[in-house]
N, C-alpha and C positions, 0 to 999 in steps of 0.2 A: 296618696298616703300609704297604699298597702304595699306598693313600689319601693317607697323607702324604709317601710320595715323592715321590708323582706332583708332586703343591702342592707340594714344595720344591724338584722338577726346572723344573719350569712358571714357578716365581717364580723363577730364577735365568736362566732363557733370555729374562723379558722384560724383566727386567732388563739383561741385554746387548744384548738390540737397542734397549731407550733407549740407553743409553751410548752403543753404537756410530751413533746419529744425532744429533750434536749439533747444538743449535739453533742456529740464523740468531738476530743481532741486531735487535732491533724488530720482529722476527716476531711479529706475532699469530695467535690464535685466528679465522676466518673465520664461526665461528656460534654465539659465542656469548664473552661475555670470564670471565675467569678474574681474581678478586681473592684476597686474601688477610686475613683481619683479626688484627690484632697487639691484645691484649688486656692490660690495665694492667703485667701482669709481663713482658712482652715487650718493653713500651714503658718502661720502668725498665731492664730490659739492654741495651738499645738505646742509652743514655749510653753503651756502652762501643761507639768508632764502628768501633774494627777488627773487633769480633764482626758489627755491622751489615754491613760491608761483604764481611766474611769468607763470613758467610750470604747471602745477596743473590747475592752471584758463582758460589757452588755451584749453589743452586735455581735459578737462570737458566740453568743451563747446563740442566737438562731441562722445566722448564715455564716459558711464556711468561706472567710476572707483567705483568699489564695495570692494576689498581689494587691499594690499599691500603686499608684502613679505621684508623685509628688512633684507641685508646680514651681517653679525656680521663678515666674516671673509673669504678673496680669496689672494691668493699669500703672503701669512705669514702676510698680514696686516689686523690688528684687531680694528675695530672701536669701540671708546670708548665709556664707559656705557650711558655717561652725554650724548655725543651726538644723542648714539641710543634713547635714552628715549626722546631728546624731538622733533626728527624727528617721534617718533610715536607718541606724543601727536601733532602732528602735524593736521595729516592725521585723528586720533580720532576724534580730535574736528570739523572737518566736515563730518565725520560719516561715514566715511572709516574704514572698519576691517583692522587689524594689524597683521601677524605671523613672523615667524622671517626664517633665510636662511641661511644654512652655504655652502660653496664651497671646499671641501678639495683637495686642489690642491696647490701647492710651487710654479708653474711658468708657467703658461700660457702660456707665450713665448717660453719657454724652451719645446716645442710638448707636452706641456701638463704635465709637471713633476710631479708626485705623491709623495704623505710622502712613505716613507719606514715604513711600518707598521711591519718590525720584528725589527726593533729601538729602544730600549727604549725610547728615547728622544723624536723618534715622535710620538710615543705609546701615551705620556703623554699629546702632548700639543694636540691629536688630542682629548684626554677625556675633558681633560682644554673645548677645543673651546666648545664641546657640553653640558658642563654644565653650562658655561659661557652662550651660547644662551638660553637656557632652563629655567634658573632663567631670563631671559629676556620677553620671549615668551610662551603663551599653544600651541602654534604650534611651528614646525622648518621642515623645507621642507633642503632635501641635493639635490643640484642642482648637474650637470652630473658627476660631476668626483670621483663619489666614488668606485674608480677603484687604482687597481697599474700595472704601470709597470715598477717597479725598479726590476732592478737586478746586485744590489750592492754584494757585497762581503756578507754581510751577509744574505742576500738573499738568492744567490744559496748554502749556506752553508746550511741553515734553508729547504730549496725545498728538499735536499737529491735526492732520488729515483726519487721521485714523477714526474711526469710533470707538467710542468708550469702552465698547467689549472687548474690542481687538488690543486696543493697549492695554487693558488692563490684562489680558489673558498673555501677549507677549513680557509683559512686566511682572508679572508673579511667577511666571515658570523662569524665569531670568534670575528674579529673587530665590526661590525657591532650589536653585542648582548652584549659584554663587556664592548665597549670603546666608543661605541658613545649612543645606546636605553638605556640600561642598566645604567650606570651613569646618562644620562640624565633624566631618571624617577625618580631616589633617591634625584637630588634636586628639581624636581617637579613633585610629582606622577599623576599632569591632563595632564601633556604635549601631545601632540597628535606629532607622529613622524614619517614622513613622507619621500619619498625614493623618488626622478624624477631620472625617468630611461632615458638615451640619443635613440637617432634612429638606433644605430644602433646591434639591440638585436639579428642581428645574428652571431654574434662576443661578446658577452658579457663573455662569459665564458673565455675568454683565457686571459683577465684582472680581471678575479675575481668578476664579476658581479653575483648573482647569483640568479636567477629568480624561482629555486626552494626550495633555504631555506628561502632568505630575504622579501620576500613578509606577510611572517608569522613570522618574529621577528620587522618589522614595523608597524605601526597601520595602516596606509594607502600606495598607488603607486601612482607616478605618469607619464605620458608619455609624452616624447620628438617629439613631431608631426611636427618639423623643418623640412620637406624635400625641401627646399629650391630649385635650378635649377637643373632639372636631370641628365643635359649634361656638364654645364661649372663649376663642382667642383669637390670637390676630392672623393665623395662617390657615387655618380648616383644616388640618393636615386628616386625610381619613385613617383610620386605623390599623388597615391593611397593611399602609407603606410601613410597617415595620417589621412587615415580612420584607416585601417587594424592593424595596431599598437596599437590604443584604443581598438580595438574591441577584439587584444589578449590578452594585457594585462588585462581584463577586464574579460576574461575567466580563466586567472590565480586567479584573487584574484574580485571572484563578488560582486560588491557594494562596492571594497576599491579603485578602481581607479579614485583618483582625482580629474584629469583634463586631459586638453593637452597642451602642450608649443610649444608656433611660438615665432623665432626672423625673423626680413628682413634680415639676411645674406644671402650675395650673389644672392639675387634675380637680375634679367634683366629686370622685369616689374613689377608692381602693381599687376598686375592680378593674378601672382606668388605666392605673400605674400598673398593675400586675398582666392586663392583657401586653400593653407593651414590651415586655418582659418573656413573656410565652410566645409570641411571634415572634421576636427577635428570636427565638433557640429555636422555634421551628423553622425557620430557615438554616439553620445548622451552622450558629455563627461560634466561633471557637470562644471567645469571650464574652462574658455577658457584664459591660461595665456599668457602673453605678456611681451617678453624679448626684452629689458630693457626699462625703465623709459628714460633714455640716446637717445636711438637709434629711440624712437616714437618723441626725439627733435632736431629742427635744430633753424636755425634762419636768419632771411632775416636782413641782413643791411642797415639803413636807410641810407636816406641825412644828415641827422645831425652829424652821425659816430657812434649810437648808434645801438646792436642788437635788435631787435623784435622777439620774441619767435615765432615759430611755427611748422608746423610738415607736412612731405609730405606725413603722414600715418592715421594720426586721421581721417583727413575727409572724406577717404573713407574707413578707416575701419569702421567710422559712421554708415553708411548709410548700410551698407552690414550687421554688427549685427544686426542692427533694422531688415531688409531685411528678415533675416534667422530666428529673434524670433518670428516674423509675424505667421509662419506655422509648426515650430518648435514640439511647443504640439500636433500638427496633426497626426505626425508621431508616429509608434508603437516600437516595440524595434526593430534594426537590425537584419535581418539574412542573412542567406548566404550559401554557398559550406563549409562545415566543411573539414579544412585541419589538418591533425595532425601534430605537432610540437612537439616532447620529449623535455622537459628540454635540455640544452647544446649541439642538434643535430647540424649537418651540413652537408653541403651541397646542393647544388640550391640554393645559398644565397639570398635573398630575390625574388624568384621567385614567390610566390603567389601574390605579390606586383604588377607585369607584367601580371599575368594574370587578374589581377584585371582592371589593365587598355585595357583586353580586352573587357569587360563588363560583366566580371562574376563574380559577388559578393563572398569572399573571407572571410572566419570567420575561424580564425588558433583557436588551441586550443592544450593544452598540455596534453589533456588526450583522445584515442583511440574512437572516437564516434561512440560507437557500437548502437547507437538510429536512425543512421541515414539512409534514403533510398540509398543512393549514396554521396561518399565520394572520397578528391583528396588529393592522397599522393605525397610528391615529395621526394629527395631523403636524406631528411632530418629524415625521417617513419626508413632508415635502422639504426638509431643508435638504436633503439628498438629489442632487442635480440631477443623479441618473434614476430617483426610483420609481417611473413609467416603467423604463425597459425592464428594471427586476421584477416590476410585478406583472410583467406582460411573460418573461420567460418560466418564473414560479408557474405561470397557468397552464403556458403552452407546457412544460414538463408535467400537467396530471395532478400537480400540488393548488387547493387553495386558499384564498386571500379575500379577510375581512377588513372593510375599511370602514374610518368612522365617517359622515357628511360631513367634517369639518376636515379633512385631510383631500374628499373628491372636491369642494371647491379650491383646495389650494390648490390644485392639479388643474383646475379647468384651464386651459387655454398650453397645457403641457403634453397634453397626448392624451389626456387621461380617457379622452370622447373617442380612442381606438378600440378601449376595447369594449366602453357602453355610452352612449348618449342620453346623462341626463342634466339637472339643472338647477342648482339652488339658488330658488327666485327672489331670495332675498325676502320674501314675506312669511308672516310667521301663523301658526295656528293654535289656538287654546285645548286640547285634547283632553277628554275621558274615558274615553270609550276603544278598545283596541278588539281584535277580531282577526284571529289565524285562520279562516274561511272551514271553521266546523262550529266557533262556538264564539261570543261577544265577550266579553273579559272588563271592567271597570275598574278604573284606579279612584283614590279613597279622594284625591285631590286632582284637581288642572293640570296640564303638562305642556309647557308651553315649547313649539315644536319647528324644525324653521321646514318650508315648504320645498320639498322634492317633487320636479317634475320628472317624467319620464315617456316614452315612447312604446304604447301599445305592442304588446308581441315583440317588442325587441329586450322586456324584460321584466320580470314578472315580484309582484309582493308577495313575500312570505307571510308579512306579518302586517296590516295597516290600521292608523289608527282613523276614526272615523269622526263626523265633526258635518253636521245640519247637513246631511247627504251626501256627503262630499268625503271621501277616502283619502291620505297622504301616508306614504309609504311609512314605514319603521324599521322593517328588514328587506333590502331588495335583492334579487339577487340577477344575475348575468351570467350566460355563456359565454365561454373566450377559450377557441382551441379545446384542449379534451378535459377541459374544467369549469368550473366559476368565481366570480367573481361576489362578493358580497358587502352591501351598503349597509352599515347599521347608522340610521339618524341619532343624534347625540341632543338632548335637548339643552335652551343656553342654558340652565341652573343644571349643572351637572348632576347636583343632588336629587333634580325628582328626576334622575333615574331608579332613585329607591323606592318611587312611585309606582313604575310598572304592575301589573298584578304577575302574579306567582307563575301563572300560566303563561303569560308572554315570556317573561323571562329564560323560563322552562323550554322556550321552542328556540331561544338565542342559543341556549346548552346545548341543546341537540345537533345543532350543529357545529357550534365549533369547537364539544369538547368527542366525537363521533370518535375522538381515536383514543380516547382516553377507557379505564376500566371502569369508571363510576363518575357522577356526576349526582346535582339534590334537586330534588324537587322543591321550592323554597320561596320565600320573598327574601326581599333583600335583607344587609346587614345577617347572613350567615353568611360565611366563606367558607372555600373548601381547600385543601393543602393534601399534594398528594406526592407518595412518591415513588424511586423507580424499583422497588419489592414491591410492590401492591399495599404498602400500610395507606392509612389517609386520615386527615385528619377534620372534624366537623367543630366550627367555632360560632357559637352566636355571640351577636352583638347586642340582641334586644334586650330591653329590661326585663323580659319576661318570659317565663316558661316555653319553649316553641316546638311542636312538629314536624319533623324535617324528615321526608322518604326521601330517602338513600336510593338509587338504581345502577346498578349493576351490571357489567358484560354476562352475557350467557356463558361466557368462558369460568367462569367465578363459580367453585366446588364450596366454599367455604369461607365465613365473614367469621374471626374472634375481634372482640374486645379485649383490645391490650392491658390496660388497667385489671378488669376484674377476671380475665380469662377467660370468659365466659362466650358459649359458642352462639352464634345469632341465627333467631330463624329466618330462614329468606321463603318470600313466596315469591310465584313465578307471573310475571306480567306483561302482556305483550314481547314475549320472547328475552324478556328483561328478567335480572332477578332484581326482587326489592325489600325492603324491611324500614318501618318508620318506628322513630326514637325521637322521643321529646329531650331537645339539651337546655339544661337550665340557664338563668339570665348570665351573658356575660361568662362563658363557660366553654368549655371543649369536651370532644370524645374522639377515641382515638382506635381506629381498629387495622386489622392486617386479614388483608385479603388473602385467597388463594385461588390459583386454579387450577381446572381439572384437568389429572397429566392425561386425560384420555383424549383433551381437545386440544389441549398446550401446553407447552413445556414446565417442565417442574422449576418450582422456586428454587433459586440459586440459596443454598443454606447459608452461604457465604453475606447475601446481602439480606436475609431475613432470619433473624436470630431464632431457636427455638423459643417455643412459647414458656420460659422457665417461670414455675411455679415461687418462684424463689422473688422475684419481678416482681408479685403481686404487689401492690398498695399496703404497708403496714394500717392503715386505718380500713378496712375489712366495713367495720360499722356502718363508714359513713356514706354505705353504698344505697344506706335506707331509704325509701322513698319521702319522707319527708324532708327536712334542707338537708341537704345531702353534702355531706363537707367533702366528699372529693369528686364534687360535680357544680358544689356550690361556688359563687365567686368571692373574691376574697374580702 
């Protein structure tokens, strides 16, 4: 109960200080633009122009709408030319940009019905739609469903041999350069044509998705950063991947990703929708889009029996964009733990996303990152024929390499026993008890664990967990050449990895973030975001108030808080520097590091802006210790 008061005292306070700042006319966004896409039913109520302008004049009054996307065509229904044109002269003549959106999808209702792309019929009117938007629009953005999963009769005649992934992956990039970019440049060779990819990218391939042709038959990407409630929908998506999802995409195709897209589906709170929104920008995604036009409108009814437009989203999504463009330019580019992702892998499906929400920054990427000091495979690394020999030469060069137990059994019987001999027996263990051989450690619940064997002296536990006398590894680690090698056990509920206690956790950091400048002392659900000027960023996820020491390189002169400029004290520990700060439920804090030019080089003033006072937080107030509205969530 006191949980939820807090979140409905929190989300009524930030609501008020939207309101009470209203926005400037033509006021933009400084780092980053904010669009909005209006989606076939929207653009059908949109004929009615006083609703249009009715909504329009609300939502502007707390978010600076900068573009629009308007859809031409969802569920076989095609919005007509006269209409689209003067729904975008609408939106022009108060100096809104205009691109246009198609949806390729027969039925929404129907799980999502896709065209039959080996059809003739739907072959044509899928070319139809895209040249129809095209002579419309220099942009056309394809919102999620340019996927199939028909398997009609002439489908599996057309599949043959193949599997269903492989057709369907040669049949959409075939689609995708024939019938939709391809047509649609010949009737207008500036179109700019554009690809939104959905969340969930580690299933893309087996609909036809295909993240290693289509990124380079599009002009640009864009990413699905919805992870809406982890626990009460139908995909768990954790809340991290809305960072980590920019950040791979972004690796795939650099400098052509977008934006990121949030709808409120399925959220249980405010603070839901708005974290998704702040990790999407903190991955540094150039757009921050907002689905639907529809869904940012409700409307209170009056005494009269009339509606009154407005929104239980705008006013604090207000307040929280200004919030985030505040210190936004502060920050340097992301970095993180370089995980390797092949094209079309699987398996550990979105497990970087989990460990992400342990506080260890997470940057996938689809190509082998031999640049890096230490690297985290999961067992998505084994759909790579050759990736033995990269992580045998990663080790012998000096660099190394964590792997999760579910990537060393895909390996077993591949080399993997070259460079350490152990065993996943296939049996499993109920754990509580964990023990880094100084101190015994408890988790609040069981952790059900699969059984690591291994060979005396040929390789040693960092971290094990214990169980009626009996020990099973959690971190192992191996020598190989002038390095190691490292096993982290992954349990099968991925989720009681948020089980661990704070101090196992704490010893996973230690080593694999060793090259970083800071890392948290923490339980799970805080993440940490860092980047390459020394700012960083601290996000909890708990519902509740939380403690979180901060540790520091000894390189490190100096911690400010970005928001309230205020300089932090560091005390000195273990050769570390540290400082603990309580972040509130659902919440962030954001500082910039420095170090000391007597030990390392000075910050490039180019990548870390001065600390202008000018920056500060207009809301000064709500710095109070009690709900603190620019700490509270929204």
């Amino acid at each position: 109960m006191r949980e939820y008061v807090y979140r409905i005292v929190t989300m009524i306070m930030a609501c008020l200080a939207a309101c009470s700042l209203p926005l400037t006319a033509g006021e933009d966004y400084q780092n980053f633009n904010l669009a909005v896409y209006c989606p076939q039913w929207d653009m059908r109520r949109m004929q009615d122009e006083a609703w249009l302008e009715s909504t329009y004049n609300m939502l502007t009054q707390y978010i600076h709408i900068e573009k629009v996307y308007l859809e031409t065509h969802r569920n076989l229904d095609i919005i007509e030319k006269d209409h689209v044109l003067k729904i975008k002269k609408f939106f022009e003549d108060r100096g809104v940009k205009v691109s246009g959106g198609i949806t390729y999808v027969v039925s929404e209702q129907n799980r999502f019905q896709s065209f039959c792309y080996t059809n003739a019929d739907d072959r044509k009117k899928i070319r139809e739609i895209a040249e129809y938007t095209a002579s419309l629009f220099d942009e056309v953005l394809l919102d999620d469903f340019f996927f199939t999963n028909c398997k009609c009769r002439e489908c599996i005649k057309a599949k043959g041999d193949k599997s269903w992934t492989d057709f369907r992956c040669e049949l959409m990039t075939d689609v995708a350069k024939n019938l939709v970019v391809g047509p649609a440049k010949r009737v207008n060779p500036h179109v700019k044509m554009v690809i939104k990819y959905p969340n969930w990218y580690d299933h893309f391939q087996y609909t036809g998705y295909n993240l290693e042709t289509e990124p380079k038959i599009f002009d640009m990407i864009y990413t699905g950063t919805e992870t809406r409630d982890p626990v009460y929908t139908h995909q768990h998506l954790q809340p991290y991947q809305s960072y980590g999802q920019v950040r791979y995409f972004e690796n795939i195709a650099p400098g052509r990703n977008g934006g990121g897209w949030v709808d409120p589906g399925t959220h249980q709170f405010l603070d839901r929708y708005v974290e998704q929104i702040a990790l999407t920008l903190f991955a540094k995604a150039k757009e921050q889009m907002l689905f639907c036009w529809g869904a940012l409108v409700q409307s209170i009814r009056k005494s009269d029996g009339n509606d009154k437009p407005h929104s239980e989203f705008a006013p604090v999504l207000g307040y929280h964009l200004e919030r985030i463009d505040e210190f936004l330019a502060s920050l340097g580019s992301p970095i993180g733990i370089k995980s390797y992702k092949p094209y079309h892998s699987k398996g550990e499906d979105f497990l970087q996303n989990y460990i992400g929400m342990l506080g260890i920054p997470m940057d996938m990427t689809p190509e082998f990152p031999v640049d890096q000091k230490i690297i985290f495979l999961t067992e998505q690394a084994a759909s790579d024929d050759h990736i033995v020999e990269k992580i045998k030469q990663q080790l012998i060069d000096g660099k190394e390499v964590m792997i999760t137990s579910g990537l060393y059994h895909a390996l077993q019987g591949r080399g993997i026993e070259d460079i350490v001999e152990l065993e996943l027996t296939g049996r499993k263990a109920l754990v509580h008890q964990f023990y880094n051989w100084n101190e015994i450690f408890q988790s609040e619940k069981d952790i059900l664990i699969p059984q690591l064997r291994y060979a005396t002296n040929d390789s040693w536990e960092l971290i094990t967990a214990l169980d009626s006398g009996v020990g099973y590894p959690i971190l192992q680690q191996a020598a190989y050449g002038d390095s190691r090698l490292y096993v982290l056990t992954i349990p099968d509920n991925f989720g009681e990895l948020y089980e661990l206690p704070a101090e196992i956790l704490s010893e996973i950091k230690r080593v694999l973030m060793k090259n970083f400048i800071v890392y948290i002392d923490s339980p799970a659900d805080v993440s940490l975001f860092i980047y390459d000027n020394h700012s960083f960023i601290l996000h909890s996820f708990k519902p509740y108030r939380l403690p979180v020491k901060v540790v520091l390189d000894h390189q490190i002169s100096t911690v400010i808080d970005l928001e309230t400029k205020q300089k932090i004290d560091l005390k000195e520990e273990n050769g570390k520097w540290v400082f603990t700060t309580r972040v509130e439920p659902h919440n962030y804090e954001v500082y910039q590091a420095a170090l000391d030019s007597a030990r390392a080089p000075a910050l490039d003033s180019a990548r870390a802006p001065a600390l202008d006072s000018a920056r500060a937080p207009a809301l000064d107030s709500a710095r109070a210790p009690a709900l603190d509205s620019a700490r509270a969530p929204a």
